[in-house]
C-alpha positions in Angstrom: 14.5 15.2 -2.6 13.0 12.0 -3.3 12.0 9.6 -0.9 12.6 5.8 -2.8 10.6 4.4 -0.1 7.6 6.2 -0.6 8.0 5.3 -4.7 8.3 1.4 -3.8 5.5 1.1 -1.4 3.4 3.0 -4.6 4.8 0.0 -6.8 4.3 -2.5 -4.5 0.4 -1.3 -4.4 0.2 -0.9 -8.2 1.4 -4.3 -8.7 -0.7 -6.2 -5.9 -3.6 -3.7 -7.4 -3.1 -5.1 -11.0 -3.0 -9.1 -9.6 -5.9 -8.8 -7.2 -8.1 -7.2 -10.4 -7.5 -10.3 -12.2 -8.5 -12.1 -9.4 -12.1 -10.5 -9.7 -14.8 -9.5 -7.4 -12.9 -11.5 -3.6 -9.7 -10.2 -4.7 -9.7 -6.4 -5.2 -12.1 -6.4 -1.9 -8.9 -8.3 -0.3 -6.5 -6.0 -2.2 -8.8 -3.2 -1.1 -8.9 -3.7 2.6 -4.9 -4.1 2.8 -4.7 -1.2 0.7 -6.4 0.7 3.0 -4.7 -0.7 6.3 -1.5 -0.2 4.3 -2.5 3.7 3.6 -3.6 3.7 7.4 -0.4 2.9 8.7 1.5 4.9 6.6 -1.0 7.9 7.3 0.2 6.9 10.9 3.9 6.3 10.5 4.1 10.3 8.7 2.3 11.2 12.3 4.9 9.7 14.6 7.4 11.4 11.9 9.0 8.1 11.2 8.4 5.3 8.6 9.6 1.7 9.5 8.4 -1.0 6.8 8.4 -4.2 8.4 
């Protein structure tokens, strides 16, 4: 079974990924830091065994 949520959230972060490394050195640490509060809550949301995207 295949969660589609789970698949766009990992586009979502390929994509801001690829932009923010054209940016250069500000944007991946930008693109870094929301990855990881991103990762964080979703870490989080598995805990509480539900996922709301806002």
């Amino acid at each position: 079974m295949v969660n589609w949520q789970w698949i766009e959230i990992g586009v979502l972060l390929v994509v801001m990924g690829t932009l923010f490394s054209l940016l250069g050195t500000m944007g991946s640490i930008f693109g870094f830091t929301i990855a990881i509060i991103i990762v964080g809550y979703m870490i989080n949301s598995i805990r509480n065994k539900k996922v709301t995207i806002v």
